[in-house]
C-alpha positions as CSV (number, residue, x, y, z in Angstrom):
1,X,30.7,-17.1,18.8
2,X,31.8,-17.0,15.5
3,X,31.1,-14.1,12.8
4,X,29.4,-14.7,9.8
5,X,30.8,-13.1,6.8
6,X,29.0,-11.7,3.9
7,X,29.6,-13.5,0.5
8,X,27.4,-10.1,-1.3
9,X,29.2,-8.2,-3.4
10,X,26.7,-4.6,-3.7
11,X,29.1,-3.6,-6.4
12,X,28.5,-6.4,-9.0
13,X,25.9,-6.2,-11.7
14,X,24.1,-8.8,-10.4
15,X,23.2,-7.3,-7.4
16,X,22.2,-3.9,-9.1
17,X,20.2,-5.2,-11.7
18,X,18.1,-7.3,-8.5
19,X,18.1,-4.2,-6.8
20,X,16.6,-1.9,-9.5
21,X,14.3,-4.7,-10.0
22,X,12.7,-5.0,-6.8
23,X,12.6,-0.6,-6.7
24,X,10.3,-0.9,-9.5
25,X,8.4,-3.4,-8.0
26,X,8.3,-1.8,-4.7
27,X,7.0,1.3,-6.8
28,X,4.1,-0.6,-8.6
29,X,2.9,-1.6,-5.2
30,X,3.0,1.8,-3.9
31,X,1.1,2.9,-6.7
32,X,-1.6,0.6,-6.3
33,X,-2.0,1.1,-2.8
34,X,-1.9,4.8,-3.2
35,X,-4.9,4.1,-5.6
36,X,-6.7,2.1,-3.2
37,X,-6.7,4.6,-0.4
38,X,-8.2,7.2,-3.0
39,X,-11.3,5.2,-2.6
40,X,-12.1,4.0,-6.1
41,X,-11.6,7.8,-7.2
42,X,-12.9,11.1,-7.0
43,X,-16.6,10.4,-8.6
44,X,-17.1,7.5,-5.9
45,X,-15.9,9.9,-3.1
46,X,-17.6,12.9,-3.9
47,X,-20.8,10.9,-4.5
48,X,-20.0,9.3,-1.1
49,X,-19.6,13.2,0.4
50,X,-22.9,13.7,-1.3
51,X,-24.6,11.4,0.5
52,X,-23.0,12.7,3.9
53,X,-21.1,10.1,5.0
54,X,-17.6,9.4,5.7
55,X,-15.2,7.1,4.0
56,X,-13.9,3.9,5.9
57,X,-10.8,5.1,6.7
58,X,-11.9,8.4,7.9
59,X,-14.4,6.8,10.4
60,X,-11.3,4.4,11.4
61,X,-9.4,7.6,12.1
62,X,-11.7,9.1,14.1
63,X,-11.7,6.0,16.3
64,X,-8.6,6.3,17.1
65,X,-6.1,8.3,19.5
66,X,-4.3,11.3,17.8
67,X,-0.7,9.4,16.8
68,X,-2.3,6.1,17.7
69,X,-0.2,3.6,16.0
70,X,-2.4,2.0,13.1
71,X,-1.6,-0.8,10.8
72,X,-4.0,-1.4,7.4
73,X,-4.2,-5.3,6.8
74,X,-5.2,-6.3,2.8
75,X,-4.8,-2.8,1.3
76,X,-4.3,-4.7,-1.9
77,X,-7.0,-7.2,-1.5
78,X,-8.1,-8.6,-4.5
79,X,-5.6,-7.1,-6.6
80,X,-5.1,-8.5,-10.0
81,X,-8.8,-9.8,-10.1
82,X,-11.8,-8.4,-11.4
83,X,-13.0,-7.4,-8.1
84,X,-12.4,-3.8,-6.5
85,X,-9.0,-3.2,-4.9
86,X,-9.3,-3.4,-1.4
87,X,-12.2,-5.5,-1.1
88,X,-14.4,-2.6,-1.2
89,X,-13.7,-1.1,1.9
């Protein structure tokens, strides 16, 4: 079988520019997911607390096994729109 070569060259500016381009993107996204999972912020969770209940991704954790694999679907939902990150959950 025959080996495909490689025609990318890391070193060139090309390539570097693309890259740093796509860490700051990968950042932003981070960022906004990270603000998602903080449950529209600390007066919406305390007033959650208040009301004693749990937030949706606590219950979810409690649902499942202790280093039970878990994968989040639409953390970003709705991002970009006026609605709530998330889709509210």
């Amino acid at each position: 079988m025959p080996v495909l070569r490689s025609q990318l060259d890391p070193s060139s500016e090309v390539f570097r520019d693309n890259r740093t381009a796509l860490l700051t993107m990968i950042g932003e996204v981070e960022r906004q997911q990270a603000l998602a999972v903080a449950g529209g912020g600390e007066k919406y969770v305390q007033r959650h607390r208040d009301r004693g209940k749990l937030l949706a991704r606590e219950r979810i954790e409690l649902l499942l096994d202790r280093d039970a694999p878990f994968l989040e679907l639409s953390t970003l939902a709705a991002w970009g729109t006026e609605f709530t990150v998330g889709a509210s959950v």
